[in-house]
C-alpha positions in Angstrom: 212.6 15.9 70.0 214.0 19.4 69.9 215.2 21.2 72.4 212.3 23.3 73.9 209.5 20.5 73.9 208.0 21.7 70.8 206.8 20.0 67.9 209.4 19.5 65.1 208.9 22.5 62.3 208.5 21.1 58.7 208.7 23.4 55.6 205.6 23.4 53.6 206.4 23.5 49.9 202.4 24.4 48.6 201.4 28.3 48.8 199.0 29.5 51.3 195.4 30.0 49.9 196.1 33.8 50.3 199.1 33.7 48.5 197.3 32.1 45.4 194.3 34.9 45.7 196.6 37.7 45.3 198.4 35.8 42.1 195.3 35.7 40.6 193.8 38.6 41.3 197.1 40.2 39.2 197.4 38.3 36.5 193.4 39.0 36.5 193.7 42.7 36.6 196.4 42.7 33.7 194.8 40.8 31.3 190.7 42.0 31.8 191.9 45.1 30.0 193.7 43.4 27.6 190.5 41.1 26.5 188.4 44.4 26.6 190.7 46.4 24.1 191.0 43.7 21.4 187.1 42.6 21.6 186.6 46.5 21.2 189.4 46.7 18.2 188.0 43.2 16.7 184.3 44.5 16.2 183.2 45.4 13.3 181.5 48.8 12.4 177.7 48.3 11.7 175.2 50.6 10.4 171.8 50.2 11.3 169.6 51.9 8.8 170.0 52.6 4.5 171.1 55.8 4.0 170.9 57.7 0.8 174.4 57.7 -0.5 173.5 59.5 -4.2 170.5 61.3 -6.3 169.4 62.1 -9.3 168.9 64.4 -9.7 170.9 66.0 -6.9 169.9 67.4 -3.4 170.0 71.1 -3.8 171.0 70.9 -7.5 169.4 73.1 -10.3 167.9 71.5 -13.8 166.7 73.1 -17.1 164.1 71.3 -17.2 162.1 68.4 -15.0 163.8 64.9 -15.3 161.9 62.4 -16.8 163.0 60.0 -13.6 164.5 60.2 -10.3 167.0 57.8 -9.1 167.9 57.8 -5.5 171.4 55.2 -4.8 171.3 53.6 -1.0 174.3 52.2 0.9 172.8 49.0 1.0 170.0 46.7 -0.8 166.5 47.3 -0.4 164.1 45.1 0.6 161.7 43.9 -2.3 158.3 41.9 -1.5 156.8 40.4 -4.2 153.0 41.8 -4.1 153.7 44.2 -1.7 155.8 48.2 -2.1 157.7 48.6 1.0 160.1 51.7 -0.8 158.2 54.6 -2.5 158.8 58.3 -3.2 156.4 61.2 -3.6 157.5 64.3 -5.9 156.0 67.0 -4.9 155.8 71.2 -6.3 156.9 73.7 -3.8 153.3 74.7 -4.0 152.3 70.9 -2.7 150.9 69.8 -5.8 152.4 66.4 -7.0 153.7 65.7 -10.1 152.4 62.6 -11.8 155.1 59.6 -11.5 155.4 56.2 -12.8 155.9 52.5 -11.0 158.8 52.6 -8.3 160.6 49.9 -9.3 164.3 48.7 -7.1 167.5 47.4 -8.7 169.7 46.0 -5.6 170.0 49.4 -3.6 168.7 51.7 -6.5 165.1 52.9 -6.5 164.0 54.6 -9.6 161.2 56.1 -10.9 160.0 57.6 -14.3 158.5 61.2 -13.8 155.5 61.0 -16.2 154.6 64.8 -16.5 154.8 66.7 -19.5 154.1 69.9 -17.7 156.0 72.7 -18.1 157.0 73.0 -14.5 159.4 75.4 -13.0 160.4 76.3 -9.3 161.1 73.9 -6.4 160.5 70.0 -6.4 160.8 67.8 -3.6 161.7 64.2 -3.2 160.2 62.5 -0.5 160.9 58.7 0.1 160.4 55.7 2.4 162.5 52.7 1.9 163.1 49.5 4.1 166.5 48.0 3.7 167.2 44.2 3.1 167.4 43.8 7.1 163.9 45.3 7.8 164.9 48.7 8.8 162.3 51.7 7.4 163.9 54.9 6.8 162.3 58.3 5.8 163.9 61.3 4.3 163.3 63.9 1.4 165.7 66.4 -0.9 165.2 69.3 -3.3 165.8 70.3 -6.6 165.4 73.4 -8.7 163.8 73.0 -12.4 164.8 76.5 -13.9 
């Protein structure tokens, strides 16, 4: 027994509870950054909706004479329902009155249609259209031309 009466001291070779909390809490704090950077970095960039990427004619353009179709080119494929027209466009005179059109018809992520008028027609036309990409997403928009 040592000197003293007191109980023989041993070292204890395992870390104290504490001690292990505070390792883990760094290494912790280090890395949650880390994970959060590349999962940001790693994602991919989605777009939610078609958007008109080209016409033709083309937004604000001016034409001799009335095109005898309009073609409107989308960033992605449109969705095409046997039986049913979820994409359509309405040409339209600056004065509201439409001009006659054909079947809308969709190639992939073009949507076409034949202007059937044989009007002389002069002034501004608008586009309107409503198409619903391959994922289910409706989207709305219009342009103008000019027939000289």
């Amino acid at each position: 027994m040592p000197k003293g009466g007191g109980a023989k001291s041993c070292s204890n070779s395992t870390t104290s509870p504490r001690a292990k909390n505070g390792w883990t809490m760094k290494i912790a704090m280090k890395i949650t950054p880390l994970i959060l950077i590349l999962s940001i970095a790693g994602t991919p960039t989605v777009h939610a909706h078609s958007y008109l990427v080209s016409s033709s004619p083309k937004n604000g353009s001016t034409v001799s004479a009335l095109p005898t179709q309009v073609a409107l080119t989308f960033n992605e494929n449109l969705l095409v329902v046997k039986g049913k027209k979820p994409n359509a466009i309405s040409i339209t005179h600056r004065t509201g009155v439409p001009i006659r059109q054909g079947v809308v018809s969709v190639t992939k992520n073009v949507l076409t249609v034949p202007i059937a008028s044989s009007q002389k027609i002069h002034g501004s036309i608008t586009v309107s259209y409503r198409v619903v990409s391959a994922d289910g997403h409706p989207v709305n928009g219009n342009f103008s031309f000019t027939v000289k």
